[in-house]
C-alpha positions as CSV (number, residue, x, y, z in Angstrom):
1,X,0.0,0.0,0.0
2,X,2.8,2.3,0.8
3,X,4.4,2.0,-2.3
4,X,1.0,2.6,-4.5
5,X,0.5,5.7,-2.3
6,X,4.5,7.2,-3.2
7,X,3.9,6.5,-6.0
8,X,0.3,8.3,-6.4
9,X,2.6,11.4,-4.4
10,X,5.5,11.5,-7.0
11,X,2.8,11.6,-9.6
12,X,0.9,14.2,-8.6
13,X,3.6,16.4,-8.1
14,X,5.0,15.8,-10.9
15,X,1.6,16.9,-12.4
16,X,2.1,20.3,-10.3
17,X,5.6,20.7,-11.6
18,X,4.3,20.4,-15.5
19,X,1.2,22.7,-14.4
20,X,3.9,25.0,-13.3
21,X,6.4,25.0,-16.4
22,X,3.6,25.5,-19.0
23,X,1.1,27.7,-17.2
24,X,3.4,30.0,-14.8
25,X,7.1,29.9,-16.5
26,X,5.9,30.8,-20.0
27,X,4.3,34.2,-18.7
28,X,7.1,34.9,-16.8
29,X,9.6,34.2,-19.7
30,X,7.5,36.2,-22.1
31,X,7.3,39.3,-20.0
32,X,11.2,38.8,-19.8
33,X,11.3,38.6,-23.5
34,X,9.7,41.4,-24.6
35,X,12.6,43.8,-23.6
36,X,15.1,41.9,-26.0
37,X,12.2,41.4,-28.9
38,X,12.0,45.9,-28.1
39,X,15.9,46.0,-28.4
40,X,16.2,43.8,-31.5
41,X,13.3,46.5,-33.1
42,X,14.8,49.7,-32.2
43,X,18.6,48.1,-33.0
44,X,17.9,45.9,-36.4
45,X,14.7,45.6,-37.9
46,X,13.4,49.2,-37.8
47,X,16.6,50.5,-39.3
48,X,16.8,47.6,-42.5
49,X,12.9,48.8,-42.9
50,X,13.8,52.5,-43.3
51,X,16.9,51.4,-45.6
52,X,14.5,49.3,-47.6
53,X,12.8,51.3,-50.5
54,X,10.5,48.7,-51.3
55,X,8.9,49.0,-48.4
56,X,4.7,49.6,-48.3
57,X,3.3,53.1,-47.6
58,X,2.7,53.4,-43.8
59,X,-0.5,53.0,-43.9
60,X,-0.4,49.7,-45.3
61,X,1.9,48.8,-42.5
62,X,-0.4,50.5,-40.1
63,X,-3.0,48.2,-41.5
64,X,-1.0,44.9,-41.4
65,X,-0.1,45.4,-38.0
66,X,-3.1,45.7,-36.9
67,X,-4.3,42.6,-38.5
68,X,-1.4,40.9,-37.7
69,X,-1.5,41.5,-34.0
70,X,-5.2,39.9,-33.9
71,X,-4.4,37.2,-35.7
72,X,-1.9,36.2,-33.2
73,X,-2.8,37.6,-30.2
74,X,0.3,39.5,-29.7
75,X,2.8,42.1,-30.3
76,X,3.7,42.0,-34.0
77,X,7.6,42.1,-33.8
78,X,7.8,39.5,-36.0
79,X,6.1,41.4,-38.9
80,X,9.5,43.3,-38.8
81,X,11.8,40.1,-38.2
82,X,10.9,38.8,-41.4
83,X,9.7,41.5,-43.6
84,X,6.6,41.6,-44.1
85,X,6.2,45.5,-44.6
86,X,7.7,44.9,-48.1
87,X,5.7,44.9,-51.2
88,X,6.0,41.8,-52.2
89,X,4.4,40.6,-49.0
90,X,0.7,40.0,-49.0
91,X,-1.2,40.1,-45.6
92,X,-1.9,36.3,-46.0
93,X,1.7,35.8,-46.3
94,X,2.5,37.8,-43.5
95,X,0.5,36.2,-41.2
96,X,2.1,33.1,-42.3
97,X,5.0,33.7,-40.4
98,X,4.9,32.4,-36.9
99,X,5.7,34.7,-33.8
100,X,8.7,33.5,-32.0
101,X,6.3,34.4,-28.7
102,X,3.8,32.4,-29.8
103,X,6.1,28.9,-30.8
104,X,8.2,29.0,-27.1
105,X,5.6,31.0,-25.0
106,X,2.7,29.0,-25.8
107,X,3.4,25.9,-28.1
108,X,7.3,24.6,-27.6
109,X,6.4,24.2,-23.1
110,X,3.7,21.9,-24.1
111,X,5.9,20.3,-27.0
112,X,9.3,19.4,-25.1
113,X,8.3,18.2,-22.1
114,X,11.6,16.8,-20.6
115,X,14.8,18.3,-22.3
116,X,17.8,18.4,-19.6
117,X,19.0,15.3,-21.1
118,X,19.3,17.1,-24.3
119,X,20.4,20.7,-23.2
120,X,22.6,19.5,-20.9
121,X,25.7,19.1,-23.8
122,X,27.5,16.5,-21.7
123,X,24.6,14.6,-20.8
124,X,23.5,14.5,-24.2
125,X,26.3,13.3,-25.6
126,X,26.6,10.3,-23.6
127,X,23.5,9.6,-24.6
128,X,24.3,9.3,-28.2
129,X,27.6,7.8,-27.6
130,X,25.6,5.2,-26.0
131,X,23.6,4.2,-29.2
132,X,26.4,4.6,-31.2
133,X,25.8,7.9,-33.0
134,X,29.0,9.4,-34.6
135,X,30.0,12.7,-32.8
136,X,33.2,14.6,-31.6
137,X,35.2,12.9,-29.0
138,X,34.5,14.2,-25.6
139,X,37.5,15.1,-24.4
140,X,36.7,16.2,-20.5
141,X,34.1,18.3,-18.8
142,X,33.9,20.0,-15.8
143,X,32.6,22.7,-13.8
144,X,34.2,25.6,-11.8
145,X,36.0,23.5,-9.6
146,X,37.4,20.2,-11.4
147,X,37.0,18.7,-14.5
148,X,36.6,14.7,-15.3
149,X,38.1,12.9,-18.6
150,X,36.0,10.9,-20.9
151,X,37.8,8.0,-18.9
152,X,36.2,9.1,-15.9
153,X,39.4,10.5,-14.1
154,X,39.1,13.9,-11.9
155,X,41.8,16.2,-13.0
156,X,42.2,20.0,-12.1
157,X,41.4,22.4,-14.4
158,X,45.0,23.7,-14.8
159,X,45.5,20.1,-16.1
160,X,42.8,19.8,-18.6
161,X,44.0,20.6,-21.6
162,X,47.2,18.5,-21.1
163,X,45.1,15.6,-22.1
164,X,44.8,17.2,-25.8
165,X,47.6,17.1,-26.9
166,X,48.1,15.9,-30.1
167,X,44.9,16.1,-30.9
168,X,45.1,19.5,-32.9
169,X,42.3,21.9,-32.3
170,X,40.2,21.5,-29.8
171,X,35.9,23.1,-28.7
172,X,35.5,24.1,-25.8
173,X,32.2,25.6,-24.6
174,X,29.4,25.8,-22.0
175,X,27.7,22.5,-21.1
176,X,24.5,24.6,-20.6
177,X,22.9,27.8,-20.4
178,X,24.3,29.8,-24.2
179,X,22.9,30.1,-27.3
180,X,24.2,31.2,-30.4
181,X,27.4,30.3,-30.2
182,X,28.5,32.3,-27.1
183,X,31.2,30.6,-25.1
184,X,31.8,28.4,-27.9
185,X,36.1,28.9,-28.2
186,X,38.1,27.0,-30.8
187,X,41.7,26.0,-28.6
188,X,45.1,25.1,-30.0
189,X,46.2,23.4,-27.2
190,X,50.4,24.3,-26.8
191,X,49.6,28.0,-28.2
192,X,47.9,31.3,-26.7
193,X,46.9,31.8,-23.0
194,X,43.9,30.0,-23.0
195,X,42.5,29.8,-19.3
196,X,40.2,27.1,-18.1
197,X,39.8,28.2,-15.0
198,X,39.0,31.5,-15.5
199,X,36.3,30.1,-18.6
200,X,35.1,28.1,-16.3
201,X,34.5,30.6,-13.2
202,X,32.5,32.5,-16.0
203,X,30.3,29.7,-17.6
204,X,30.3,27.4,-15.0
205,X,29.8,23.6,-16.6
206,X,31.7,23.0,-19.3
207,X,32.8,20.7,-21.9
208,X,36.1,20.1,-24.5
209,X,35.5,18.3,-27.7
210,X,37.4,17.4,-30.5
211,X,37.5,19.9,-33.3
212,X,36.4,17.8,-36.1
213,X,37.2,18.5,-40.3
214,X,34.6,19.3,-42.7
215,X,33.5,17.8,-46.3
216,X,35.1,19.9,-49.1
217,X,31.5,20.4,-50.5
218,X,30.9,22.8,-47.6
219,X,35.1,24.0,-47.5
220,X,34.7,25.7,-50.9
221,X,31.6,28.1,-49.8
222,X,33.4,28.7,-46.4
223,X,37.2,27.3,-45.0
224,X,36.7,29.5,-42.2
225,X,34.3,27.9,-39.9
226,X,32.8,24.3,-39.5
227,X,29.5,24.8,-41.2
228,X,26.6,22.8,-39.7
229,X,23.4,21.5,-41.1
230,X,20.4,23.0,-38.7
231,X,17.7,19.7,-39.6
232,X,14.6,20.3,-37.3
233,X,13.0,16.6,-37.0
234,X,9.2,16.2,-35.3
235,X,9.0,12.5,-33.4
236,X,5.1,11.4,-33.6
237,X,4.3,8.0,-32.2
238,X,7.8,7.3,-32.4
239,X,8.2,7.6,-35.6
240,X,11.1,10.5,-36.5
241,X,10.7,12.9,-39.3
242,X,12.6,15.7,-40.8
243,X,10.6,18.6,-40.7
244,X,13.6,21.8,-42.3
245,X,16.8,21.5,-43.2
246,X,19.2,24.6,-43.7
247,X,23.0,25.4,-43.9
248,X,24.3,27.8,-41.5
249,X,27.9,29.5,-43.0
250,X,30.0,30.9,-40.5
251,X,30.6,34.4,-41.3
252,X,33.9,36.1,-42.9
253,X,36.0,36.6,-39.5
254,X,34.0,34.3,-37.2
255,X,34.9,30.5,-36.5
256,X,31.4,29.4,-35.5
257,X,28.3,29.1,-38.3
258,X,26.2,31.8,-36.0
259,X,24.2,34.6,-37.4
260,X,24.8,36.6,-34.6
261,X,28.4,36.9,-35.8
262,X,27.9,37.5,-39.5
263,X,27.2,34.2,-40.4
264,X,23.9,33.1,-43.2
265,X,21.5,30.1,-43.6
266,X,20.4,28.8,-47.0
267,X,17.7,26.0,-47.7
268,X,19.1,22.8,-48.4
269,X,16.8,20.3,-50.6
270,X,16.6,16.7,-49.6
271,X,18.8,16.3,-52.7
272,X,21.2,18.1,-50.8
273,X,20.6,20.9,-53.4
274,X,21.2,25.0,-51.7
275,X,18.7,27.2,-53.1
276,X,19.3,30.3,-54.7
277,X,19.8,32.6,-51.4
278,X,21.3,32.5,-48.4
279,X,19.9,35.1,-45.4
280,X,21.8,36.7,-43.1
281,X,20.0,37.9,-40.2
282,X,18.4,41.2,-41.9
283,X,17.0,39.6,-44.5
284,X,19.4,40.3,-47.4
285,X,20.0,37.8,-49.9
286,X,22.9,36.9,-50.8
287,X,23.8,34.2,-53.6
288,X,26.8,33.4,-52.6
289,X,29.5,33.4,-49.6
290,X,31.7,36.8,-49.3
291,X,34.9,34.3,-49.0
292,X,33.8,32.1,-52.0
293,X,33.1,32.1,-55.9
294,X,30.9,29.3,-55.6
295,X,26.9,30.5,-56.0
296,X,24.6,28.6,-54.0
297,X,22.1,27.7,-56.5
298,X,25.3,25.9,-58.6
299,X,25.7,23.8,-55.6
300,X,24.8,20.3,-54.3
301,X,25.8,18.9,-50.4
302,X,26.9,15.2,-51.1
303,X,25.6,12.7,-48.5
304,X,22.3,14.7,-47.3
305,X,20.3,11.0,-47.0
306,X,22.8,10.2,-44.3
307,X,22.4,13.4,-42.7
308,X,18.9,13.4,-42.7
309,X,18.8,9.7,-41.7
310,X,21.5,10.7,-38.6
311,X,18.7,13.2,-37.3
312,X,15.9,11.0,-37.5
313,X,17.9,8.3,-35.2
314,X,19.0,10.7,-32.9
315,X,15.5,12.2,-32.4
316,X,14.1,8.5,-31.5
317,X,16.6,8.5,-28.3
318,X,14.8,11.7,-26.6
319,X,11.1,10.8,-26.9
320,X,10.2,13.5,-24.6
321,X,11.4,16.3,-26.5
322,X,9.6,15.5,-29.8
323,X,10.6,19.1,-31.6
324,X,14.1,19.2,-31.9
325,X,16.9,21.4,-34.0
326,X,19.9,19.2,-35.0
327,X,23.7,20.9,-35.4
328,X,25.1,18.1,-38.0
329,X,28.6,19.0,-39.4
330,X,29.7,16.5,-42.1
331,X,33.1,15.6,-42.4
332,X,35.0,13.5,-45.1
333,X,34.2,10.7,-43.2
334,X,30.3,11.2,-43.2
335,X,28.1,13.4,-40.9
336,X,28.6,13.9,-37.2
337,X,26.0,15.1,-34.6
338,X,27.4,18.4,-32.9
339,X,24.4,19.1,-30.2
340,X,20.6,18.9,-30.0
341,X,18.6,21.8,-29.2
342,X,15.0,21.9,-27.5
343,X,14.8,25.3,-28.5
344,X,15.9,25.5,-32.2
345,X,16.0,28.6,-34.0
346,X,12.6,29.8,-35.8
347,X,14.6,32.9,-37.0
348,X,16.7,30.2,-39.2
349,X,13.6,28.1,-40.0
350,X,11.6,31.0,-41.5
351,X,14.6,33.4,-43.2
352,X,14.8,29.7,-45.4
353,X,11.6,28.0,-45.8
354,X,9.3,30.7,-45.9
355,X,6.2,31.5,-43.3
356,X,5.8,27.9,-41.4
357,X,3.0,28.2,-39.4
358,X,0.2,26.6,-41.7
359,X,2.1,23.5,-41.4
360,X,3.7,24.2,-38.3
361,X,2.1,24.9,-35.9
362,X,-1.2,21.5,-37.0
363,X,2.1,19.3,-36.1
364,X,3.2,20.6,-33.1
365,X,-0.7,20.4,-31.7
366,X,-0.3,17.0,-32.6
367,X,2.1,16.0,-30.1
368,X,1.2,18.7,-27.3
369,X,-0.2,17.8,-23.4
370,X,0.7,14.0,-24.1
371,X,-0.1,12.5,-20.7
372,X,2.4,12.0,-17.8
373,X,2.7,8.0,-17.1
């Protein structure tokens, strides 16, 4: 009897703790969000909309806005994100485009209902390692006050990076808690004054990987930076499915693929065809890389099954986290999995593919408020 009753306790608190994390944490995070969705107006997207002269007549905009807001429910930020005061841009189409409130405030908490595994970088790569899925080597990881080799051996942080060597470059970057590529340092162990410790009293947990080569299909539109493959896969009744893939090109002086730091996304075809543009994060089109001659549309990724087919197998091993943003680098030895994120990008998703929410947002209902067992 007493174990019945535990375990009738555990569950209903664990019923409080899901009420909690999709009722009370998404209003709190989206009153904290709205000061960096003002900043990113005032800083980016008002300023490319008073550079762009194919912009509508303001009260057009006026118009759309207001339509846009009631379709949605909320502040129309995102009508600026993506463009939609341009010409071209119907109101249908505009609407089209999902608010990036509306996908983690309201949908994504009922979506992903367990992801530490996943955004916990160490954690989740001992979960692929353990079904076999091809990744950088895990060197060590660590927090502030010791870090552990992939052996399992404590070591101090001043000692950390004596187990690269030979190993030529080496990631380092936080185990949790960054996005877009911040923290994320590229190490030659032997040269510069790279501090762990100090890293380390900054991000806290931490991890070092092997730096890993990539396939000269993606080294002649960018040597600069390992370029990664975003694929966004959907897991319904256990059955995985690519949902968007795009190519994310480091930019000119940057060694991570991030937009933040100049970087571009183009739409990759499951023929492993680019499209025609790549988008940085204003909008601009560009049909090529600024380091390469090579035009996107001219271009085909070799090897985009297996990528695709590497997604879909890692999405089976986290079943409660159905919606799920892939970093897959591919290297002359085929693709490897970089991280998983709970949280990917929409920005990336909709700069390449388009307004998603027709299709989008039908599937994620489909797999929302699944019972806890």
């Amino acid at each position: 009897m007493r174990r019945t009753a535990d375990r009738g306790f555990n569950h209903r608190q664990a019923v409080t703790e899901e009420w909690f994390r999709t009722q009370v944490l998404p209003r709190v995070s989206g009153a904290r969000f709205l000061p960096y969705q003002v900043r990113q107006l005032r800083r980016e997207h008002l300023p490319a909309m008073l550079r762009d002269e194919d912009r509508k007549s303001m009260a057009r905009i006026a118009g759309d806005l207001v339509k846009v807001s009631a379709r949605w429910r909320c502040l129309p930020f995102h009508y600026f994100r993506y463009g939609g005061y341009r010409r071209e841009v119907s109101y249908e189409r505009a609407c089209s485009y999902l608010p990036e409130s509306a996908l983690f405030h309201r949908l994504l908490p009922r979506v992903n209902r367990d992801a530490i595994d996943l955004d916990d970088k160490t954690s989740c790569k001992r979960i692929l390692a353990s079904a076999g899925i091809p990744q950088p080597a895990l060197i060590a990881s660590g927090d502030r006050r010791t870090g552990v080799t992939s052996g399992g051996d404590a070591v101090p942080l001043t000692e950390v990076l004596d187990h690269t060597s030979g190993l030529g470059r080496v990631v380092v970057k936080p185990s949790r808690y960054s996005s877009g590529g911040s923290g994320v340092v590229i190490v030659r162990p032997g040269e510069g004054a790279f501090d762990l410790p100090t890293y380390a009293q900054r991000w806290g947990t931490w991890l070092v990987e092997q730096h890993v080569p990539q396939h000269p299909d993606l080294d002649v539109l960018n040597p600069y930076a390992l370029n990664t493959f975003r694929v966004i896969t959907l897991l319904r009744e256990g059955a995985a499915q690519v949902l968007y893939v795009m190519l994310k090109l480091g930019g000119a002086e940057s060694t991570t693929d991030n937009s933040a730091v100049g970087g571009m996304q183009i739409r990759v075809h499951p023929d492993g065809r680019l499209d025609h543009y790549g988008y940085d994060r204003y909008l601009n089109a560009h049909t090529r890389h600024g380091v390469s001659s090579v035009r996107f549309a001219d271009h085909r990724i070799s090897r985009m099954t297996e990528v695709r087919e590497l997604a879909e197998r890692c999405a089976r091993l986290f079943p409660q986290a159905p919606f799920i943003g892939w970093d897959i680098a591919l290297t002359p030895g085929g693709p490897v999995v970089i991280e998983g994120n709970s949280s990917p990008s929409l920005a990336h998703i909709q700069r390449t593919h388009g307004g998603v929410a027709p299709a989008l947002v039908p599937a994620l209902r489909s797999v929302m408020d699944r019972p806890i067992i």
